[in-house]
C-alpha positions as CSV (number, residue, x, y, z in Angstrom):
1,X,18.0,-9.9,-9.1
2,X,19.9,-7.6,-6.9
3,X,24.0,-7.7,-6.9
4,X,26.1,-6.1,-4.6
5,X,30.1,-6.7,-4.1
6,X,30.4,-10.5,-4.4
7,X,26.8,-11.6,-3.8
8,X,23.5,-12.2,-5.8
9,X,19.8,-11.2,-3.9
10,X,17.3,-13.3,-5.7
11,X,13.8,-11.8,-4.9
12,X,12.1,-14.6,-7.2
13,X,13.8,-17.4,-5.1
14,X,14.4,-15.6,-1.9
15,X,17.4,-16.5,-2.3
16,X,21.1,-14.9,-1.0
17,X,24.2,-16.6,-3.2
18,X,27.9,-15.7,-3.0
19,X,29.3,-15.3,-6.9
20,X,29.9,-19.0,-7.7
21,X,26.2,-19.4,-7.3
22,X,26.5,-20.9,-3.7
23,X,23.2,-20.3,-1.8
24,X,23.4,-19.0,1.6
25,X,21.1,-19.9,4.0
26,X,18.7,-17.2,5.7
27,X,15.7,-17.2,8.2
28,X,12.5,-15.5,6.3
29,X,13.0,-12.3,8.3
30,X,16.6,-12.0,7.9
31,X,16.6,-12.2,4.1
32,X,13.3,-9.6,4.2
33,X,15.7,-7.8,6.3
34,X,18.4,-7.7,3.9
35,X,16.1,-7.1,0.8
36,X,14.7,-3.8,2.6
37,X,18.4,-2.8,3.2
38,X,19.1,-3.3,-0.3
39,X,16.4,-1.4,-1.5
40,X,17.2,1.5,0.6
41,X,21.2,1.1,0.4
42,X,23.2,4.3,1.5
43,X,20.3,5.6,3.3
44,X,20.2,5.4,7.1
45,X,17.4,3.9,8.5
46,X,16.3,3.7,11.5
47,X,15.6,1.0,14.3
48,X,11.6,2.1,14.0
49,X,11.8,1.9,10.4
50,X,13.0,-1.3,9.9
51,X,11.1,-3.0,12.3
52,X,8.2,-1.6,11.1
53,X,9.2,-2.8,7.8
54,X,9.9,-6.4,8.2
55,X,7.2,-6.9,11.5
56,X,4.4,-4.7,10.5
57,X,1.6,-4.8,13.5
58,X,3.6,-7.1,15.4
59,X,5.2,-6.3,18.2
60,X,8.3,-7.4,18.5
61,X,11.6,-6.2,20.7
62,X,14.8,-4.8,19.7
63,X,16.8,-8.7,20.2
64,X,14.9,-9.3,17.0
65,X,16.2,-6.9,14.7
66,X,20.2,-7.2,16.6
67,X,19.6,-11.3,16.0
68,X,18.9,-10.8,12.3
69,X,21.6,-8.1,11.5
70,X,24.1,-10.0,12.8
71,X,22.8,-13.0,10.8
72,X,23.4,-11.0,7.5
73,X,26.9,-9.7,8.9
74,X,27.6,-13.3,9.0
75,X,26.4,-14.1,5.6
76,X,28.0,-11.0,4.0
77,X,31.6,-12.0,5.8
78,X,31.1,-8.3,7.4
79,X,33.1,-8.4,10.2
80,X,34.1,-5.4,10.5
81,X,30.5,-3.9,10.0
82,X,31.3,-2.2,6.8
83,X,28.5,-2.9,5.2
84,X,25.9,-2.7,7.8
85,X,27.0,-0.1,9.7
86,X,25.5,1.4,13.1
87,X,25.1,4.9,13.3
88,X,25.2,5.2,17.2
89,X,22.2,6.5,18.5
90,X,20.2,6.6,14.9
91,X,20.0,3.4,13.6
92,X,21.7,1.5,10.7
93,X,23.5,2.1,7.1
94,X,23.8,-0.5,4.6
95,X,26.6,0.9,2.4
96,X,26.8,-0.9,-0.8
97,X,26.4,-0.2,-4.7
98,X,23.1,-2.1,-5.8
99,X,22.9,-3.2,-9.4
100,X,19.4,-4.5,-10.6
101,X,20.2,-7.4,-13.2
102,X,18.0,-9.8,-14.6
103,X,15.0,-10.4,-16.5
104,X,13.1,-10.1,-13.1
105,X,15.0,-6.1,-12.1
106,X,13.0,-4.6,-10.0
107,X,10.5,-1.9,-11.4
108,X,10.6,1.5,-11.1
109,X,8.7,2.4,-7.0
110,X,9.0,5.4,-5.3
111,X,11.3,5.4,-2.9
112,X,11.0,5.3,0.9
113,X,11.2,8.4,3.2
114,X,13.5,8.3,6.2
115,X,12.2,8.6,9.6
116,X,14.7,10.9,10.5
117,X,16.8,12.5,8.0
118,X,17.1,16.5,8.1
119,X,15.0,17.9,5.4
120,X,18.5,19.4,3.5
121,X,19.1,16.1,2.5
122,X,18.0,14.6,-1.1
123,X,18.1,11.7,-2.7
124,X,20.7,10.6,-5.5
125,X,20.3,7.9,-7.7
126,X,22.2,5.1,-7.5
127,X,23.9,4.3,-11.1
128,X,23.5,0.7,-13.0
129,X,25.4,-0.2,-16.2
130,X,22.8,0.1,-18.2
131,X,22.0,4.1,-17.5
132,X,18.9,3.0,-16.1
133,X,17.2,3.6,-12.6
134,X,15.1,1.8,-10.3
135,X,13.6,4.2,-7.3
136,X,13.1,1.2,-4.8
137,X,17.3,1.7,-4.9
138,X,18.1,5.4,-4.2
139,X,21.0,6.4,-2.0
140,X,20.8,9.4,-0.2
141,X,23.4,11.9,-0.7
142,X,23.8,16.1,0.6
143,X,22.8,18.3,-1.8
144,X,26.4,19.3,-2.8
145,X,26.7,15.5,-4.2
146,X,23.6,15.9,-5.7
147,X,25.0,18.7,-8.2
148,X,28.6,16.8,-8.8
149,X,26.3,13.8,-10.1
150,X,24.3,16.3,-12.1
151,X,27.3,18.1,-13.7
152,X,28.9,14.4,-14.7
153,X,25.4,12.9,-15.7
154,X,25.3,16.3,-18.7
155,X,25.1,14.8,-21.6
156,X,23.8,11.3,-20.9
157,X,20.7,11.4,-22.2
158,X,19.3,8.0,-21.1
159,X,19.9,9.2,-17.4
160,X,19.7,13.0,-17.4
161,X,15.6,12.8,-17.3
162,X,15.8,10.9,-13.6
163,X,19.0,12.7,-12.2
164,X,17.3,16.2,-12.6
165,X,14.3,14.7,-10.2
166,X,13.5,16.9,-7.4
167,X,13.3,14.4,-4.6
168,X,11.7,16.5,-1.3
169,X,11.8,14.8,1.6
170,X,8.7,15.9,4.3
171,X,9.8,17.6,7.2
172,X,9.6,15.6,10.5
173,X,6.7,16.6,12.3
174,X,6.1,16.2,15.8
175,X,1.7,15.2,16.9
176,X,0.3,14.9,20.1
177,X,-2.5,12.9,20.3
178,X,-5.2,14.3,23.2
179,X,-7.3,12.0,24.9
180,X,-10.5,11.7,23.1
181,X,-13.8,12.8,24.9
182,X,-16.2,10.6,26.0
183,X,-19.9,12.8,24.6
184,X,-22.2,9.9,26.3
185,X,-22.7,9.6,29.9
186,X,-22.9,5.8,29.8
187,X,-20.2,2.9,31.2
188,X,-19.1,1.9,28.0
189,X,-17.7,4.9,26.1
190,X,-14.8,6.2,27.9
191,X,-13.6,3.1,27.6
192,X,-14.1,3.2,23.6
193,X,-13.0,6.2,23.5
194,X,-9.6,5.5,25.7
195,X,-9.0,2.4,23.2
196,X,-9.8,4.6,20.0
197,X,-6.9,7.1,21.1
198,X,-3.9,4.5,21.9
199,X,-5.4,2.4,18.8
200,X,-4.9,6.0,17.0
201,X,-2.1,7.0,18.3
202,X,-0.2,3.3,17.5
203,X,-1.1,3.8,14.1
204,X,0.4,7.4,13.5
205,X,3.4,6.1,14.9
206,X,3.7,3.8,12.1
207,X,3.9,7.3,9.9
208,X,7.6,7.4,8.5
209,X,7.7,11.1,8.8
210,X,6.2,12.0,11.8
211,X,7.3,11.9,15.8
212,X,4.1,11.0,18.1
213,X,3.8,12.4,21.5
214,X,1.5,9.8,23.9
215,X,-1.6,10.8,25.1
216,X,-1.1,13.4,27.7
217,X,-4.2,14.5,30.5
218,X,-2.5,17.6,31.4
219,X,-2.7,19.1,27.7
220,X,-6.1,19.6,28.6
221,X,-7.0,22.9,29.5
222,X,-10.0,23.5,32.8
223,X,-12.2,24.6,30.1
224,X,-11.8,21.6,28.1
225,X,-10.0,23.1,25.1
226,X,-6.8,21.7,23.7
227,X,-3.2,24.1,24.4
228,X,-0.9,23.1,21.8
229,X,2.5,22.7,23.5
230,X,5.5,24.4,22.3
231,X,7.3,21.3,21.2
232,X,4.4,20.6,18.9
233,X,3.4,21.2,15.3
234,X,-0.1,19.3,15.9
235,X,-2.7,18.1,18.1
236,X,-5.4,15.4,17.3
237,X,-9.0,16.0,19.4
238,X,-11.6,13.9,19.3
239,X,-14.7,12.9,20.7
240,X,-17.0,9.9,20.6
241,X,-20.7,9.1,21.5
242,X,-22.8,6.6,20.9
243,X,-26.3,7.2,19.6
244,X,-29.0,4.7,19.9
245,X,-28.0,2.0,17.2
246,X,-24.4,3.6,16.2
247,X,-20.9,4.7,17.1
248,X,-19.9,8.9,16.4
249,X,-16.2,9.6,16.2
250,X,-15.2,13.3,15.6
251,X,-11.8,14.3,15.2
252,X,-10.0,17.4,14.2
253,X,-5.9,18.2,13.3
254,X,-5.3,21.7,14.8
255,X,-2.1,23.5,14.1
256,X,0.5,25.2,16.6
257,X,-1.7,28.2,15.8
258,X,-4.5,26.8,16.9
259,X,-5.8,26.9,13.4
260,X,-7.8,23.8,12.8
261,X,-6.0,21.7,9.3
262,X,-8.8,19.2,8.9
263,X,-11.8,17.8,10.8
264,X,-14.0,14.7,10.1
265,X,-16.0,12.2,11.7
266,X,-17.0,8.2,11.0
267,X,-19.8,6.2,12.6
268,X,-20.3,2.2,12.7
269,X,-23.1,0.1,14.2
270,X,-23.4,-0.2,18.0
271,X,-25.2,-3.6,17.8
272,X,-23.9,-5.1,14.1
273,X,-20.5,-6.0,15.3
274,X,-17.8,-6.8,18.2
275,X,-16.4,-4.5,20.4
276,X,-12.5,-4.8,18.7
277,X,-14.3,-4.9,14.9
278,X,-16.0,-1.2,16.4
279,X,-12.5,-0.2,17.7
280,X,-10.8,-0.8,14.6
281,X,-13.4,0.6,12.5
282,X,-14.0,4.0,14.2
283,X,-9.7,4.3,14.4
284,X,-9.3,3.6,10.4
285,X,-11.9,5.6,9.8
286,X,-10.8,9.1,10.7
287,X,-7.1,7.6,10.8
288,X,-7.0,7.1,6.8
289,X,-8.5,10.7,6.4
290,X,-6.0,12.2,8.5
291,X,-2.9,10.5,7.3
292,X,-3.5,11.7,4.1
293,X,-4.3,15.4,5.5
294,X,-0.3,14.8,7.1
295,X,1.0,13.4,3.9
296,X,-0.3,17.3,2.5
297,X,0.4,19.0,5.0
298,X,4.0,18.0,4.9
299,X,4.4,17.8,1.7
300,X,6.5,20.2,-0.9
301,X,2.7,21.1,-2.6
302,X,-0.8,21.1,-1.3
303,X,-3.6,19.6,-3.6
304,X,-4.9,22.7,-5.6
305,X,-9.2,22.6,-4.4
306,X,-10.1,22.2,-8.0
307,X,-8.5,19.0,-8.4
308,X,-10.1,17.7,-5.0
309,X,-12.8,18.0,-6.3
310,X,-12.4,16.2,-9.7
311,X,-10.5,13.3,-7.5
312,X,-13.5,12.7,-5.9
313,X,-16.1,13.2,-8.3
314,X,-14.5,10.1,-9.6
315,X,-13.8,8.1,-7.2
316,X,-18.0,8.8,-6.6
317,X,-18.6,7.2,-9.8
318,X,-16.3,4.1,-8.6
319,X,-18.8,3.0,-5.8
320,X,-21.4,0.7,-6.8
321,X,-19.2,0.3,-9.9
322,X,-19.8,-0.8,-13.6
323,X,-18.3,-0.1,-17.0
324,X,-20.4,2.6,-17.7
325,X,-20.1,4.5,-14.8
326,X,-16.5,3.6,-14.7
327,X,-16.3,4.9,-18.0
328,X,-17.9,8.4,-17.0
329,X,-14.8,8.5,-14.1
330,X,-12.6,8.2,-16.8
331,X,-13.9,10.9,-18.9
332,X,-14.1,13.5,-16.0
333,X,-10.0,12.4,-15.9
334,X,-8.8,12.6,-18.4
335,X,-10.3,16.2,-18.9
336,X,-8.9,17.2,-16.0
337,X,-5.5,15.9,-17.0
338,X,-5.4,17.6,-20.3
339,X,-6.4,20.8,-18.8
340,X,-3.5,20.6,-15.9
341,X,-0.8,18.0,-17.1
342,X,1.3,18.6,-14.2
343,X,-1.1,17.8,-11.6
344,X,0.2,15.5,-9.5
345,X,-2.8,14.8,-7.7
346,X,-5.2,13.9,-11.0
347,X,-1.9,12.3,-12.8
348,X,-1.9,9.5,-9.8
349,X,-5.6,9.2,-9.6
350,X,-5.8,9.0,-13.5
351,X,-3.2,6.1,-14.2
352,X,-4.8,4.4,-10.7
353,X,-8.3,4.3,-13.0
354,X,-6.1,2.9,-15.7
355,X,-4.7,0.4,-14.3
356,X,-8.1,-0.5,-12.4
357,X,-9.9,-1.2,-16.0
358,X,-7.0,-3.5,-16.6
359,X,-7.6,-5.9,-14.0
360,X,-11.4,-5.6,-14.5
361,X,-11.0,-6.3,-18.1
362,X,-13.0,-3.2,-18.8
363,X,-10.1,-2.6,-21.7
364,X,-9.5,-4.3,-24.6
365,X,-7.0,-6.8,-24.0
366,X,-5.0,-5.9,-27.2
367,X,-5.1,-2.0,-25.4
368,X,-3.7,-3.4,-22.1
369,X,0.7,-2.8,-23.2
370,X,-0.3,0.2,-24.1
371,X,-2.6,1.7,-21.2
372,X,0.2,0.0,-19.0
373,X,3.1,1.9,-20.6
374,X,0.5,5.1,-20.5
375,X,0.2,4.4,-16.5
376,X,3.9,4.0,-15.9
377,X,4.7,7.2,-17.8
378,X,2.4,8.9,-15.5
379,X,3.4,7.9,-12.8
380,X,6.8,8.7,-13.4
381,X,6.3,11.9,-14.2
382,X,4.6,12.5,-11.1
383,X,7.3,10.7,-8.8
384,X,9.7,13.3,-9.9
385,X,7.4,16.0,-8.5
386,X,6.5,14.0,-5.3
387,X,7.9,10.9,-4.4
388,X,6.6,10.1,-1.1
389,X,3.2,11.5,-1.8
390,X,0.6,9.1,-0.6
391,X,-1.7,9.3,-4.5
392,X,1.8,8.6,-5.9
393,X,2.6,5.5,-3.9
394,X,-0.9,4.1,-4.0
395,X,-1.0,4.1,-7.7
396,X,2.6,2.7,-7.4
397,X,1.8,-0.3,-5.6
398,X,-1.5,-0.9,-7.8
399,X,0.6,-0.5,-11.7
400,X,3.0,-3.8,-9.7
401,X,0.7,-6.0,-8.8
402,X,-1.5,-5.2,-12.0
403,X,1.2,-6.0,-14.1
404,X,2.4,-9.2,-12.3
405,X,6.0,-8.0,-10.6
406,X,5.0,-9.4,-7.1
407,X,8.1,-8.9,-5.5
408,X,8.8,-5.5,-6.4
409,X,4.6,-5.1,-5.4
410,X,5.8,-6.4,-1.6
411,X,7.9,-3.6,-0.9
412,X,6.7,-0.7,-2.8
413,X,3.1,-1.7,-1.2
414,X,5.2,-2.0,2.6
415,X,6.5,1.7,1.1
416,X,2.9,3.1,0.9
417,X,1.8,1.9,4.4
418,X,4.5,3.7,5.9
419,X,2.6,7.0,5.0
420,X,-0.8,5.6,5.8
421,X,-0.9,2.5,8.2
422,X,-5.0,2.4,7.2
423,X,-5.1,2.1,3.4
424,X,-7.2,-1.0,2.9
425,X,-6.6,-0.7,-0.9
426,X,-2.9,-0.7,-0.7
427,X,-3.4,-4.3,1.7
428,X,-5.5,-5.8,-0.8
429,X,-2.8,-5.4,-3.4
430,X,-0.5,-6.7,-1.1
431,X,-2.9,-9.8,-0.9
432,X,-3.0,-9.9,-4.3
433,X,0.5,-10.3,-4.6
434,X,0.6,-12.9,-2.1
435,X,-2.7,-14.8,-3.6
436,X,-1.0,-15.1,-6.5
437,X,2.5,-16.0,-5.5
438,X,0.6,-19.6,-3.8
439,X,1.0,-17.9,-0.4
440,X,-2.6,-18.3,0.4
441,X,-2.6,-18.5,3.7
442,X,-0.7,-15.3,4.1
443,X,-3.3,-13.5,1.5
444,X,-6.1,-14.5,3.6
445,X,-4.7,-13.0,6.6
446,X,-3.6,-9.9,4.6
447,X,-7.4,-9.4,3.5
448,X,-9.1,-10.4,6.9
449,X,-6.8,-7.5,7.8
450,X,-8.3,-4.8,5.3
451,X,-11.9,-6.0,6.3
452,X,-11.2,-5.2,10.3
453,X,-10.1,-1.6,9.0
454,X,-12.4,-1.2,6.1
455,X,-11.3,1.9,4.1
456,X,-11.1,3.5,1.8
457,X,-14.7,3.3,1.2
458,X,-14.6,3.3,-3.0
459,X,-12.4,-0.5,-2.4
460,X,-15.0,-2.0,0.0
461,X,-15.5,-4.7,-2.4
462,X,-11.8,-5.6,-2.9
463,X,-11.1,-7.6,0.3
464,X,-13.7,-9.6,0.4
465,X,-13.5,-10.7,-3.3
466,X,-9.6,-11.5,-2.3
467,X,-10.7,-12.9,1.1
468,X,-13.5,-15.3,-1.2
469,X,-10.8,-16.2,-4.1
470,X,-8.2,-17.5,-1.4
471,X,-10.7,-19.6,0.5
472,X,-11.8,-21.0,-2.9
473,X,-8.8,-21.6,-4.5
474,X,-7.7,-23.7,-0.9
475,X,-10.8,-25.4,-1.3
476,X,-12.7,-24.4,1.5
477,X,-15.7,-23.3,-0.7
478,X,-18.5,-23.1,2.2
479,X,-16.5,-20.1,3.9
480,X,-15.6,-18.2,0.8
481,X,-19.6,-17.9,0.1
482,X,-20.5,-15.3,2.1
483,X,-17.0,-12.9,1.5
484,X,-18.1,-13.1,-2.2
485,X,-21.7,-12.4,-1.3
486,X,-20.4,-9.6,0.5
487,X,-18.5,-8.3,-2.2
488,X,-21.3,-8.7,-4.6
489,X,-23.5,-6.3,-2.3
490,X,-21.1,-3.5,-2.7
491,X,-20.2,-4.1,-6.2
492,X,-21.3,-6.6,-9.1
493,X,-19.9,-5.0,-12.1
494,X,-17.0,-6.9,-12.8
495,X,-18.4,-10.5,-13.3
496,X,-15.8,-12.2,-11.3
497,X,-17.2,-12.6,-8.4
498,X,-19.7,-14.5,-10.0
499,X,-17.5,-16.7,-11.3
500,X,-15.8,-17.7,-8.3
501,X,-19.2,-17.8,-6.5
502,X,-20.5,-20.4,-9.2
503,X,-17.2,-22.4,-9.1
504,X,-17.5,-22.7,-5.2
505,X,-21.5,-23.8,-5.7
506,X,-20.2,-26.5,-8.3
507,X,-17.8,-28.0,-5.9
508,X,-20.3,-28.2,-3.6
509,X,-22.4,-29.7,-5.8
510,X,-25.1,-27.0,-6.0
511,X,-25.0,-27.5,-9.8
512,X,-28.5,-25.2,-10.9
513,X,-27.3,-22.4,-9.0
514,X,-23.7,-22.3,-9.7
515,X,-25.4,-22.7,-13.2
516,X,-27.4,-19.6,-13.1
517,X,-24.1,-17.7,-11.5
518,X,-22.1,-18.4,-14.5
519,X,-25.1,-16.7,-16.9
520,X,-24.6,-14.0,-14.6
521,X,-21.3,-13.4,-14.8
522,X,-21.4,-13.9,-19.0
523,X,-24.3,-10.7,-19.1
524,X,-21.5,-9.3,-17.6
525,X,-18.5,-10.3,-19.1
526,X,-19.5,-11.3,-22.6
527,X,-17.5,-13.7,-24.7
528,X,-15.9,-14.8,-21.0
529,X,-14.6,-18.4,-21.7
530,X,-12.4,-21.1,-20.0
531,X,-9.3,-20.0,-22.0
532,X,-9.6,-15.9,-21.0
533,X,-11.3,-15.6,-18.3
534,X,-7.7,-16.3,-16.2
535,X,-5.2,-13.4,-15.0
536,X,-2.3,-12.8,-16.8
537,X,0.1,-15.4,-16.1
538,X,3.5,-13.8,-15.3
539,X,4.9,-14.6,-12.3
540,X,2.4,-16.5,-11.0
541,X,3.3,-19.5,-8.6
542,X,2.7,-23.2,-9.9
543,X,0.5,-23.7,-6.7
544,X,-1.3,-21.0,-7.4
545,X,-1.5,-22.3,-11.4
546,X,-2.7,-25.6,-10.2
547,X,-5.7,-24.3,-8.2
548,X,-6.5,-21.7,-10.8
549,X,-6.9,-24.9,-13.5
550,X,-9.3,-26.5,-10.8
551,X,-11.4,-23.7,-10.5
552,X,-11.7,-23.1,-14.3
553,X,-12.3,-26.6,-14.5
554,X,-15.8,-26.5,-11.9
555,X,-16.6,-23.5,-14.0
556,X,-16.6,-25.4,-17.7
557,X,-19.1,-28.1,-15.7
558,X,-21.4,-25.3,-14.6
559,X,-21.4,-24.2,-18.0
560,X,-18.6,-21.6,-18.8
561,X,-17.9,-22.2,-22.6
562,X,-14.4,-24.1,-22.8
563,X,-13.0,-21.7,-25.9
């Protein structure tokens, strides 16, 4: 529950009531309008960044947004457009103390960057009653009010450890995207390649912290090389070919200097899969590699080698994952974090793996308070080093919708996209959140979405495990099939897949093999049963309760044990 002067923001019921407990009525986008305002009061934002926020990858026009802020200045009484405010030629201000009451107060989340704030500004946190903060609720203040809070915060020990955070916020950085080459002397790759550049430059658009120059032809020098302009701090080149049964996308981020930053390359099949799936594919691919390259780059600290490398070793041990190797991730972790406990980097990736063995059930459930507070204090540690770092905000959005605060998962999850429109792992929590707040539908779509871009590799098995639990739990069991079986192929360790896989057979009445899928998923998960085999149940819609009592129910016929 949010309050601000004489009016109650209920994120549970989506909800907007004056003080007597009168409910005002708003349109869907308008109250996720108003609840992105309130989480980012006192900050201005602009009109990019809200659209983006409450229309992600829909294209919408300005009349829009103007329709929906005047539809909170009607419900707020704000006339005079003292609460929302325009800032003339920058965008909007929604100037208002935010207190988070409430059994259901929002979480700590990292807070979001502006698009367009000067670098000398900080962030100051917004007070509550109760001493405590909430990062989703920040205002942003100049660095001389930043020190007047500190000097009248001394001595309040429940507060001082948040008002000393160092909150950095990434210089805005101007890109230019080139044209990308077309290697292969053929009809259909300069075409490709023209749509991989505008689908590539769209996305880095999306980037809260950057400024995107189009494509420009002339940028091209008679030799072929790239001039970096004056006005710019970095090109993107690239080049595509095709080869005889697969796509080749090269691309490199080259400095002012003409220094190349970072270079990689993805492929897909040529012949597996339609011409927009390829599209997609190819522009996630090296688009989720270099978002996080500009999320360093433009950040206060740059990822020490060393700790790459542990990062990834890791995450190496996550594909085709099980308890064991998951087990040996953990362990190359957790030395790494007790040899550098202020590594931001290793600290994010460590309480992600913690919070991963939670919803796999690779912990014992009497553990899980414990590994969750464990998580948390992690992550807040490492939010006060760097709040808008990508690591940070991805294992943000996973500790939410891990420990069922869905809301709170929506927009911190939103938050995390801003840095990296590609993160397929950060949609699939989304889904989750929506999966298990009965919005099916939209958690389909949200998955379906994370397939077409299909990254980060070490997740590959997420989506279509999300994409197969929504299509079961709306009954349409013949279509979840082969998203489970897919999911299965990349990963089987976690059991259940299987589980949902045998409770679609049983519906269909395939009884022996949804049989022989439930003594699957038990070699797996030993001691799994119709009472614990269920997520936790916090929050969790009574649609979505219904169907999950359906599904258990298909799985006690085909055999699950019942306690």
């Amino acid at each position: 529950m949010l309050r601000f002067g004489t009016f109650e923001l209920d994120l549970d019921r989506a909800e907007l009531r004056e003080a007597g407990g009168a409910v005002i009525k708003l349109r869907p986008k308008t109250f996720a309008l108003l609840q992105f305002f309130a989480g980012n009061a006192n900050r201005l934002l602009t009109k990019q960044e809200l659209m983006s926020a409450v229309w992600p990858n829909v294209h919408v026009g300005e009349d829009s947004l103007f329709q929906a802020i005047r539809e909170i200045r009607t419900a707020l009484g704000d006339k005079d457009r003292q609460v929302v405010k325009s800032v003339s030629g920058r965008g909007y201000l929604f100037e208002a103390e935010i207190e988070a009451t409430g059994a259901r107060a929002p979480r700590s989340a990292p807070p979001a960057a502006p698009t367009a704030t000067p670098p000398a500004e900080e962030a100051s946190p917004a007070a509550k009653p109760s001493g405590a903060r909430h990062w989703l609720l920040m205002t942003r203040r100049p660095a001389l009010a930043i020190s007047t809070v500190l000097c009248l915060a001394v001595g309040v020990a429940v507060a001082a450890p948040i008002l000393v955070r160092r909150l950095y916020v990434p210089e805005m950085q101007t890109i230019t995207v080139v044209p990308f080459e077309a290697r292969t002397a053929d009809p259909a790759t300069a075409p490709m390649a023209a749509n991989i550049t505008d689908r590539l430059t769209d996305g880095l658009s999306k980037i809260g912290n950057i400024r995107v120059l189009a494509p420009q032809d002339e940028l091209r020098t008679a030799s072929g090389s790239t001039a970096p302009s004056t006005n710019t701090d970095f090109i993107v080149r690239g080049e595509l070919q095709r080869n005889r049964d697969k796509w080749d996308v090269q691309a490199r981020l080259i400095d002012a200097n003409g220094q190349v930053q970072w270079s990689g390359g993805y492929s897909v099949p040529a012949e597996a899969m339609d011409e927009r799936l390829q599209q997609s594919r190819l522009t996630a691919g090296i688009g989720n590699l270099l978002a996080l390259r500009i999320n360093a780059l433009t950040h206060a600290r740059l990822s020490s080698p060393e700790s790459k490398i542990v990062v990834e070793q890791a995450t190496a041990f996550l594909n085709q994952t099980n308890k064991e190797r998951f087990a040996v991730a953990q362990d190359l972790l957790e030395k790494a974090h007790a040899e550098k406990p202020n590594d931001v980097d290793i600290a994010a990736a460590l309480s992600a793996h913690l919070m991963r063995g939670v919803a796999t059930v690779w912990y014992p459930v009497s553990e899980n308070d414990a590994i969750e507070q464990r998580a948390k204090g992690l992550l807040d540690k490492a939010v006060k080093q760097e709040p808008n770092y990508i690591p940070v905000l991805q294992a943000y959005c996973r500790l939410l919708q891990t420990i069922n605060e869905f809301a709170e998962t929506l927009v911190a999850c939103q938050n995390a996209l801003r840095f990296d429109p590609w993160d397929g792992l950060v949609m699939f929590q989304i889904g989750m959140a929506q999966f298990r707040l009965g919005r099916f539908e939209d958690a389909l779509a949200t998955f379906e979405r994370a397939d077409t871009i299909d990254t980060p590799q070490v997740s590959r098995w997420t989506w279509p495990l999300g994409a197969g639990a929504a299509l079961v739990f709306m009954g349409r069991y013949e279509e979840a099939l082969p998203w489970l079986r897919q999911s299965i192929a990349v990963t089987p360790g976690t059991g259940r897949t299987h589980l949902l896989i045998a409770a679609a057979l049983e519906a269909l009445g395939r009884h022996d093999e949804a049989r022989d899928y439930v003594a699957q998923a038990m070699k797996l998960r030993p001691g799994s049963n119709g009472e614990n085999i269920g997520l936790p149940t916090k929050n969790q819609s009574p649609r979505y309760m219904a169907s999950a009592d359906k599904v258990r129910d298909l799985l006690i016929t085909a055999g699950l044990p019942p306690k």
